[in-house]
KOLDO-142446 format. One line per field, with one value per atom (N, C-alpha, C): x, y, z; residue in one letter; atom name. Coordinates in steps of 0.2 Angstrom, whole numbers, plus 5000, padded with zeros to 4 digits. Layout:
# KOLDO-142446
c1 [X_...]
c2 [Y_...]
c3 [Z_...]
residu [A_...]
atome [CA_...]
END
This chain:
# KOLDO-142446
c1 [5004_5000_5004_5004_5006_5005_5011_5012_5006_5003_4999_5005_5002_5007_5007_5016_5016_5016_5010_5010_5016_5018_5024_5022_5023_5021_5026_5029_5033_5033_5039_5040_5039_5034_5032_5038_5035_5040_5039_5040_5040_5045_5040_5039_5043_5047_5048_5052_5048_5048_5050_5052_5058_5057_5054_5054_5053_5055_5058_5050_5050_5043_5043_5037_5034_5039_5041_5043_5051_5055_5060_5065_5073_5077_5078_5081_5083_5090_5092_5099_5101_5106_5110_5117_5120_5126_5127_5132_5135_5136_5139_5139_5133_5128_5122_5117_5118_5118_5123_5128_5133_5130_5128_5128_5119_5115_5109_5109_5114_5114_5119_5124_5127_5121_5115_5110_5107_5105_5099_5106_5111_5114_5113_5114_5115_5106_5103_5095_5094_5097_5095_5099_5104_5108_5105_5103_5099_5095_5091_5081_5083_5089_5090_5085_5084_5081_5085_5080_5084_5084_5087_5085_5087_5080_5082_5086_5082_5084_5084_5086_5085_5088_5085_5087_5088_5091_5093_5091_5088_5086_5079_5079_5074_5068_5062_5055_5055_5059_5060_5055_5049_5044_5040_5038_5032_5038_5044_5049_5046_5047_5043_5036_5035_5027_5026_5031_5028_5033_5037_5043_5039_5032_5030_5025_5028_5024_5017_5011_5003_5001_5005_5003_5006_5013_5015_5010_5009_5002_4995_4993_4988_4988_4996_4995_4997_4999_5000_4997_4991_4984_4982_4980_4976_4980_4986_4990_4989_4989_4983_4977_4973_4967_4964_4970_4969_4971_4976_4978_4973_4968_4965_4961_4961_4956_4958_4964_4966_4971_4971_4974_4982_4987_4991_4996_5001_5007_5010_5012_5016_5016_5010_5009_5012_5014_5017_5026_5029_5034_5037_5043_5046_5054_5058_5064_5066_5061_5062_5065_5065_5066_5061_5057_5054_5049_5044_5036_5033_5030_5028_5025_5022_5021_5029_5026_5031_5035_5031_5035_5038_5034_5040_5046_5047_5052_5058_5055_5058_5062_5059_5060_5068_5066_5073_5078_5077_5080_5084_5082_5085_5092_5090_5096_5101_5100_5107_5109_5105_5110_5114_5120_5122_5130_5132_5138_5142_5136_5138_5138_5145_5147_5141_5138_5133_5137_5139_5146_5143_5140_5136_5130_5128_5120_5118_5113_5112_5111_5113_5113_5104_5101_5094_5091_5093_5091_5091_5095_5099_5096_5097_5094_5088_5087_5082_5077_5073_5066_5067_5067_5068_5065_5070_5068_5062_5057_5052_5055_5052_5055_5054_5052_5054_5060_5063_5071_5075_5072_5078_5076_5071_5070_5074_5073_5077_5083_5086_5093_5098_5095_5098_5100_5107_5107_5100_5100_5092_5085_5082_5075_5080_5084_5086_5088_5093_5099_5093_5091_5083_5082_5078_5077_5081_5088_5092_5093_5094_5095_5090_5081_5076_5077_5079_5078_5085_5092_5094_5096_5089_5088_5085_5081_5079_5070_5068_5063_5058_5059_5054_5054_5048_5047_5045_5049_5049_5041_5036_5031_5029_5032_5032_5034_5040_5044_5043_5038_5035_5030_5026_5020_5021_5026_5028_5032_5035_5037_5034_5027_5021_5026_5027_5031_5030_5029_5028_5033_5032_5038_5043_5041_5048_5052_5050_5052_5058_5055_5059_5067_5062_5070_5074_5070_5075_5081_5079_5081_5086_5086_5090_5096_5094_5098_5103_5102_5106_5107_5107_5112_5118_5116_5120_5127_5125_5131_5133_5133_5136_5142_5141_5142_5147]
c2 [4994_5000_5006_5012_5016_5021_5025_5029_5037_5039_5044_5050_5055_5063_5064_5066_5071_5079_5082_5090_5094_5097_5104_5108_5111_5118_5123_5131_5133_5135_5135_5137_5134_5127_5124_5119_5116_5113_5105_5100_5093_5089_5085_5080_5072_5070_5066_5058_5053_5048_5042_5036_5031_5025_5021_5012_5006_5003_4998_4992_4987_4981_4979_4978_4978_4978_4987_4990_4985_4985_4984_4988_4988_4994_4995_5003_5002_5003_5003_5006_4999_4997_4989_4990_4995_4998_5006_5007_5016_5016_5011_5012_5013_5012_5010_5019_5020_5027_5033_5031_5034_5035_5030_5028_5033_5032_5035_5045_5047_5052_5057_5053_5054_5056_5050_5048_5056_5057_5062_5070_5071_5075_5077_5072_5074_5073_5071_5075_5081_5083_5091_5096_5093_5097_5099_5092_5091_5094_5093_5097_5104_5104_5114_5114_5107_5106_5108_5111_5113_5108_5105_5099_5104_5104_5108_5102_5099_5092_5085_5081_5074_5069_5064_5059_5051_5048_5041_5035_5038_5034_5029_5022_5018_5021_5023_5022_5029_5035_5041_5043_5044_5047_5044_5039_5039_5039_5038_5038_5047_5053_5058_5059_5054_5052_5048_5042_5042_5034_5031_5026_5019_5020_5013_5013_5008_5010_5011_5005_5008_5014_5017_5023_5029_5027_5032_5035_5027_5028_5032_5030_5034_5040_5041_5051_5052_5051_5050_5053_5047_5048_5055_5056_5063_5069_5069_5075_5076_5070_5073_5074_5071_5072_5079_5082_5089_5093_5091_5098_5096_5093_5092_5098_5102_5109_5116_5117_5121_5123_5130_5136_5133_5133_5131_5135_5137_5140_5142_5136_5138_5144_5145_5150_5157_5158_5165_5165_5157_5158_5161_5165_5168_5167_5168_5166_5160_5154_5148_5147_5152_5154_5158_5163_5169_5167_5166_5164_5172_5175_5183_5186_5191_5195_5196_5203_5205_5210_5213_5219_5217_5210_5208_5205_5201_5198_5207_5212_5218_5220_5219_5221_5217_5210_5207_5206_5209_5209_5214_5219_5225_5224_5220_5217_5213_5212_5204_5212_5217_5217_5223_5224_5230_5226_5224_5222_5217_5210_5206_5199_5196_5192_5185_5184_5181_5173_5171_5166_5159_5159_5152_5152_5158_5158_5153_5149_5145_5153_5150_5155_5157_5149_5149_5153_5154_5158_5166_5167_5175_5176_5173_5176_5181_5185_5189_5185_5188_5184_5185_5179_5180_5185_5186_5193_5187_5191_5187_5184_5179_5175_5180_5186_5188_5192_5193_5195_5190_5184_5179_5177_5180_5178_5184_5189_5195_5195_5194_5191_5185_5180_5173_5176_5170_5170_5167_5162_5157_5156_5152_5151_5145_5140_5135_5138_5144_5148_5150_5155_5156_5152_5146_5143_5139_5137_5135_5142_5147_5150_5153_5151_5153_5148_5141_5136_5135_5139_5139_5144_5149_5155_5153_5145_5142_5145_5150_5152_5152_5146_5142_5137_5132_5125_5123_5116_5115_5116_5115_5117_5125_5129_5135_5139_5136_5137_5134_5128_5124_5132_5131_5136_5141_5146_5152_5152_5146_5144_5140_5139_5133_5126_5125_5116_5113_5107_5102_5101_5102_5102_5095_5092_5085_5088_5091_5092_5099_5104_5108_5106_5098_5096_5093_5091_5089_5094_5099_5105_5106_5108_5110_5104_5097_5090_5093_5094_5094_5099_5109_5112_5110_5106_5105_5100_5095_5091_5095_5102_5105_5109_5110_5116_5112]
c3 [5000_5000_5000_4996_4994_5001_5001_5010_5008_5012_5009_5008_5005_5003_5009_5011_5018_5016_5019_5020_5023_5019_5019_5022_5025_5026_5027_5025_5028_5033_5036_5042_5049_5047_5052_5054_5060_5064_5064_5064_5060_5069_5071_5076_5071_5071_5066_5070_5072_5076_5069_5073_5072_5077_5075_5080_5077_5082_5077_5077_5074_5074_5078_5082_5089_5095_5094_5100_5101_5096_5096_5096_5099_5097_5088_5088_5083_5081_5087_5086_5091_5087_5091_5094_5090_5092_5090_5095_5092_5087_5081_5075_5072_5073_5069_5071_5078_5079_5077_5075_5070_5065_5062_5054_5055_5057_5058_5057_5063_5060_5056_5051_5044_5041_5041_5036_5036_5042_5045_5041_5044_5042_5035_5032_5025_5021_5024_5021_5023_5030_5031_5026_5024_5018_5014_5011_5004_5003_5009_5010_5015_5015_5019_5025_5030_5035_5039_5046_5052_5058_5060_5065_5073_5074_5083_5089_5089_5093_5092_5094_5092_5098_5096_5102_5101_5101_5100_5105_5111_5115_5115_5116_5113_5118_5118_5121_5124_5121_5127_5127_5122_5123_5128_5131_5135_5142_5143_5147_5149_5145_5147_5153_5152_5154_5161_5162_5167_5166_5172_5169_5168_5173_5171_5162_5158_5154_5152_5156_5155_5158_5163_5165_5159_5160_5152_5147_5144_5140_5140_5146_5147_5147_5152_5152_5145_5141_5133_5130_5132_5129_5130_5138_5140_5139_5138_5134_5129_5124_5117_5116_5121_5119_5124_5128_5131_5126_5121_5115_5108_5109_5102_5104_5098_5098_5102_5104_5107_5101_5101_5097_5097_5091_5090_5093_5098_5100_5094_5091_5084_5080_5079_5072_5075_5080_5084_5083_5082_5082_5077_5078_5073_5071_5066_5066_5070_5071_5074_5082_5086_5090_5096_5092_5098_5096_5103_5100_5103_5099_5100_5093_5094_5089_5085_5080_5074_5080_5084_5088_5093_5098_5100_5098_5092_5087_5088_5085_5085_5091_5097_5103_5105_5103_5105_5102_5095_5092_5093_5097_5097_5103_5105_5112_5109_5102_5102_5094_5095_5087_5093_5097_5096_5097_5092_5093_5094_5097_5102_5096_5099_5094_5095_5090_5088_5083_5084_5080_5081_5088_5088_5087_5085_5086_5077_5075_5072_5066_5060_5054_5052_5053_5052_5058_5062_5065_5066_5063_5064_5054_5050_5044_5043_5040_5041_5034_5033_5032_5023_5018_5013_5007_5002_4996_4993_4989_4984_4981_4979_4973_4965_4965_4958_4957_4965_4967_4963_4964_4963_4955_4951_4945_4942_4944_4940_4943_4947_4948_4946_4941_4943_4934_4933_4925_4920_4925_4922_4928_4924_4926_4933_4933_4936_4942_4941_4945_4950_4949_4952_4956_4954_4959_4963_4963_4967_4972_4972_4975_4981_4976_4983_4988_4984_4989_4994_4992_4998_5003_5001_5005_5011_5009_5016_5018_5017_5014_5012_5007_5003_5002_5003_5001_4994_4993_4985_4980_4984_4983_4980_4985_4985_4978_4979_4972_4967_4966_4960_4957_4964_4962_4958_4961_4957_4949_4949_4941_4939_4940_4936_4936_4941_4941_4946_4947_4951_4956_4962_4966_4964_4964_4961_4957_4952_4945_4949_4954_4955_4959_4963_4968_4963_4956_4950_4949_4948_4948_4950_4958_4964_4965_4962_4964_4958_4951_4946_4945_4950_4949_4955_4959_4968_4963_4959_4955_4949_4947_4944_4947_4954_4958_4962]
residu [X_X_X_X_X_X_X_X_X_X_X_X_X_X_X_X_X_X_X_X_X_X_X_X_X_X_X_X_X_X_X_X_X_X_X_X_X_X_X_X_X_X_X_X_X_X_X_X_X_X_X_X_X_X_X_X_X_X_X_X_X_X_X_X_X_X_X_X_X_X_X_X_X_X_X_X_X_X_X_X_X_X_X_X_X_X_X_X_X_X_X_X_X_X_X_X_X_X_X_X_X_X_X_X_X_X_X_X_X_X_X_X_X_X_X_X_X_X_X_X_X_X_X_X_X_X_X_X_X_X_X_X_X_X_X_X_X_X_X_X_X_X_X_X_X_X_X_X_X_X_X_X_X_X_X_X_X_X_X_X_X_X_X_X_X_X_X_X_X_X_X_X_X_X_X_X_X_X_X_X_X_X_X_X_X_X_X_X_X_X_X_X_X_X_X_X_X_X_X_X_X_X_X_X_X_X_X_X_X_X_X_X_X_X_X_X_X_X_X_X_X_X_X_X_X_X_X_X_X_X_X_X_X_X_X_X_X_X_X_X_X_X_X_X_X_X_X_X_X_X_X_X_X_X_X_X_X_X_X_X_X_X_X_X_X_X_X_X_X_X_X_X_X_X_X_X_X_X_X_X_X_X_X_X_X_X_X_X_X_X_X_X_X_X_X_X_X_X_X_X_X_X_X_X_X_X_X_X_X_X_X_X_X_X_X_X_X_X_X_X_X_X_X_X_X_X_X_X_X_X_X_X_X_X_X_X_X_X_X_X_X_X_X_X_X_X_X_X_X_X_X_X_X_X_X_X_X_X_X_X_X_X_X_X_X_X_X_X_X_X_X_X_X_X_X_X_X_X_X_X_X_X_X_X_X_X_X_X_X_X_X_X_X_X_X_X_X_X_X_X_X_X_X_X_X_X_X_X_X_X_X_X_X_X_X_X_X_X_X_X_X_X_X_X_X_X_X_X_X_X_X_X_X_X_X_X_X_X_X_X_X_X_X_X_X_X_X_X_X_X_X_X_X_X_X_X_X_X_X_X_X_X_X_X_X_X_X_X_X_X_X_X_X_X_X_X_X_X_X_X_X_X_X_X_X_X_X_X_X_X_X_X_X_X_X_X_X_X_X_X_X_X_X_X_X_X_X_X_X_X_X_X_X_X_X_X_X_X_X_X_X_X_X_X_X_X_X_X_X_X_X_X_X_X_X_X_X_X_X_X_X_X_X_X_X_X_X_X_X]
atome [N_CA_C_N_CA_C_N_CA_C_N_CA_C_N_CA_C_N_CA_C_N_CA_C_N_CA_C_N_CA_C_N_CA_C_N_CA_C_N_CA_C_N_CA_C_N_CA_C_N_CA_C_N_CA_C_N_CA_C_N_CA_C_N_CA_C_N_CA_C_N_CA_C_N_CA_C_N_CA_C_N_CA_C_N_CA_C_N_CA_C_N_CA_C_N_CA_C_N_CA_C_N_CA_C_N_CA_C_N_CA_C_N_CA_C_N_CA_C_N_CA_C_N_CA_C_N_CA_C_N_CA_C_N_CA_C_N_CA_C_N_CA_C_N_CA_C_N_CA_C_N_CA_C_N_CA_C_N_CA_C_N_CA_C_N_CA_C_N_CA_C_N_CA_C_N_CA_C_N_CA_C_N_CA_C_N_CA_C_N_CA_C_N_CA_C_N_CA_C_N_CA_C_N_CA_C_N_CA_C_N_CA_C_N_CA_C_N_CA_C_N_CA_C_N_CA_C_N_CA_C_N_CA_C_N_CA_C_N_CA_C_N_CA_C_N_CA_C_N_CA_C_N_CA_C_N_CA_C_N_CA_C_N_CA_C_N_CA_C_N_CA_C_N_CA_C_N_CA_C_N_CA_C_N_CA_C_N_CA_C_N_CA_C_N_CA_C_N_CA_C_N_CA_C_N_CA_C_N_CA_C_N_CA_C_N_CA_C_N_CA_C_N_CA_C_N_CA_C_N_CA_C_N_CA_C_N_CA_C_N_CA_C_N_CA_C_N_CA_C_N_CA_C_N_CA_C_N_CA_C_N_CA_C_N_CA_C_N_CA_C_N_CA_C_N_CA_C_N_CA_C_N_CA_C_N_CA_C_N_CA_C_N_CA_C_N_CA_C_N_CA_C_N_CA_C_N_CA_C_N_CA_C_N_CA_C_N_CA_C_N_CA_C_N_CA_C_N_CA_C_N_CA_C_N_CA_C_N_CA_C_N_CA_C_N_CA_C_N_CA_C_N_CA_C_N_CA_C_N_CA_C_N_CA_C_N_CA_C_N_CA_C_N_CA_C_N_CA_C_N_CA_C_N_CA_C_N_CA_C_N_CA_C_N_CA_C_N_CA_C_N_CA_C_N_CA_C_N_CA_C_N_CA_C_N_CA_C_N_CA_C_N_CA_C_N_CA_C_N_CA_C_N_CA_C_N_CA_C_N_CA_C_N_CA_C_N_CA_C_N_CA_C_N_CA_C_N_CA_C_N_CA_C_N_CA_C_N_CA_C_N_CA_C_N_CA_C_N_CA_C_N_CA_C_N_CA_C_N_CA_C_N_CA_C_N_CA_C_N_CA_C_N_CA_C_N_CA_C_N_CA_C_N_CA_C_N_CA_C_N_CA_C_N_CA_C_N_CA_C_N_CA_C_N_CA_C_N_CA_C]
END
């Protein structure tokens, strides 16, 4: 059976879990956990993904919850079924970091720009919000240039960028894959 489409959205933030068949490890050795996150490394490349945190530990989510595990579960359960229909936190966050309005974003913004060495701070964080994409049409030598460049403005989902240039987002990651092995 065919997997359903996963929804894109930008800017949103992706929960992204990993177990093994019927509640098996996945990881047998540190090399196997090495070797996992090369894997995960090199699609956030590819896909210009930002990974906040991650974790290698078998069962940590209901570990969260409670050590024995049917109690785990339950409270599980009632943590989801208490955020079903409640306003999303999300849609406030801004540069993937500040959940606040735009004036708040400005406010705090106003305390890290006077000088202060910013070197560790995450580049996707510190980016300022990207130019339209008819910047990068009227800037690029081509139609391709263009869009490898919206997409690694970080900015734009391949969808996005399909939209704008009448293409079907596959067709643009064709795209982005075969200016990246030029380059």
């Amino acid at each position: 059976m065919a997997r359903p489409i996963r929804l894109e959205f930008s800017g949103a933030l992706y929960h992204i879990t990993s177990h093994g068949d019927r509640q098996e490890d996945i990881y047998e050795t540190n090399t196997d956990r090495e070797n996992y996150l090369s894997i995960l490394n090199g699609v956030c490349e590819t896909y210009n993904w930002v990974c906040q945190a991650y974790c290698l530990k078998t069962q940590w989510l209901l570990a969260v919850f409670d050590r024995q595990k049917s109690r785990a579960i339950k409270r599980y359960q009632q943590f989801v079924s208490e955020g079903i229909g409640q306003p999303s936190l999300w849609s406030e966050i801004r540069r993937q970091v500040y959940l606040g309005s735009e004036a708040f974003l400005e406010k705090m913004q106003a305390f890290i720009n006077d000088g202060k060495d910013l070197s560790e701070v995450p580049s996707s964080q510190c980016r300022p919000p990207p130019v339209s994409l008819a910047v990068y049409t009227s800037a690029g030598k081509n139609r391709n240039t263009a869009i490898y460049n919206a997409y690694l403005s970080g900015g734009y989902t391949l969808k996005e960028i399909g939209d704008y240039y009448g293409l079907h987002y596959s067709t643009v990651s064709g795209i982005i894959r075969n200016h990246k092995s030029k380059t």
